[in-house]
C-alpha positions in Angstrom: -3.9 -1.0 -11.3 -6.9 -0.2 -8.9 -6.7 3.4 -9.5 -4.6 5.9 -11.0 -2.9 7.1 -8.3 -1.6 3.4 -8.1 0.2 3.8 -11.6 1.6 7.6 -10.4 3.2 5.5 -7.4 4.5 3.0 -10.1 6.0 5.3 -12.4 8.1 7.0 -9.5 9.4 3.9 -8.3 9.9 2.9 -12.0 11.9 6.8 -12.7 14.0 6.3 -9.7 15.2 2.2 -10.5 13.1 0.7 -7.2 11.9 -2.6 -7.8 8.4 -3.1 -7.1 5.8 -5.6 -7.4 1.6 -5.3 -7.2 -0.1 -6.5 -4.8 2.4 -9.9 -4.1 0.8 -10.6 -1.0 -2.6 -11.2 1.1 -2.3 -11.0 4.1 -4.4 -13.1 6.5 -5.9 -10.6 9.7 -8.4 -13.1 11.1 -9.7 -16.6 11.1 -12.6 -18.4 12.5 -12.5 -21.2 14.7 -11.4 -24.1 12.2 -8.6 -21.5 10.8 -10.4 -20.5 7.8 -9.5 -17.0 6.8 -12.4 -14.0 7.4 -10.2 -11.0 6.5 -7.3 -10.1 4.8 -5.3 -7.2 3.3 -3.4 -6.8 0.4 -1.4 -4.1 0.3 -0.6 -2.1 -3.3 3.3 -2.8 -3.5 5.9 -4.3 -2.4 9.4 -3.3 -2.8 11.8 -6.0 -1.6 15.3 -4.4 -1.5 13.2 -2.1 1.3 11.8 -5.4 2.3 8.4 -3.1 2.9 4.5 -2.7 1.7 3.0 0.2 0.8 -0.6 1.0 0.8 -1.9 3.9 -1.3 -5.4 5.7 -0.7 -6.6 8.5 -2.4 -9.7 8.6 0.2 -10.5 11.6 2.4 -8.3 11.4 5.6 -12.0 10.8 7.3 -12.5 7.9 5.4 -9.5 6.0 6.1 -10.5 4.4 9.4 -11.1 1.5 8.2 -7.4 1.0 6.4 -6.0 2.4 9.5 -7.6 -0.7 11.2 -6.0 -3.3 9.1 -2.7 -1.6 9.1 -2.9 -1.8 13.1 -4.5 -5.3 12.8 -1.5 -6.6 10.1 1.3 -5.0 12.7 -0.7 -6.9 15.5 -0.7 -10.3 13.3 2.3 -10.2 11.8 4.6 -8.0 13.6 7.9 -8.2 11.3 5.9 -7.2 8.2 6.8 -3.0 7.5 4.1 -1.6 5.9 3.7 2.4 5.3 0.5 3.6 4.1 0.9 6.9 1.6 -2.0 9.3 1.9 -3.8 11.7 -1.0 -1.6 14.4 0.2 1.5 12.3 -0.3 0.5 11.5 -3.5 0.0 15.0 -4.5 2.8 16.4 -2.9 5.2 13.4 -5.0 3.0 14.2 -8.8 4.3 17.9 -8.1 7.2 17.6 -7.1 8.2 14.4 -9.4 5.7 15.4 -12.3 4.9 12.4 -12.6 1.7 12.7 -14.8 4.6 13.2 -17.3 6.3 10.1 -17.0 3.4 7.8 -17.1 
């Protein structure tokens, strides 16, 4: 995993019996004019019986214009993809609720 908060999500989903898998899929945002790709995203999971991404980011709520961006840009390009971005707070919120330092 990226980061640890990536392995916290992992271990809930893994506790609760969701299937999951890392980082499956890049996602193609923009080309140039011969179709090559420029930009991409890759969000962190993907759980297919909820046939949806999630992104995970453990940056400061100012920082996170950028992955707001792509988010936007990914529902713009590819409009049937769900995708649900989980915040620090969310994060937090699911280790103390879920402990889920313990069941790493």
């Amino acid at each position: 995993f990226a980061h640890e908060s990536e392995r916290d999500v992992a271990a809930l989903l893994e506790s609760y019996g969701v299937r999951w898998e890392y980082e499956p899929t890049m996602f193609v945002l923009e080309t140039d004019d011969d179709g090559r790709p420029q930009s991409g995203f890759t969000p962190d999971f993907y759980l297919p019986d909820f046939d949806t991404y999630i992104e995970v980011t453990t940056m400061r709520q100012s920082l996170v214009t950028a992955k707001h961006r792509k988010i936007r840009r990914l529902r713009e390009t590819h409009p049937d993809v769900r995708v649900k971005l989980l915040y620090r707070r969310d994060i937090q919120q699911l280790d103390a609720k879920y402990r889920l330092a313990d069941a790493a």
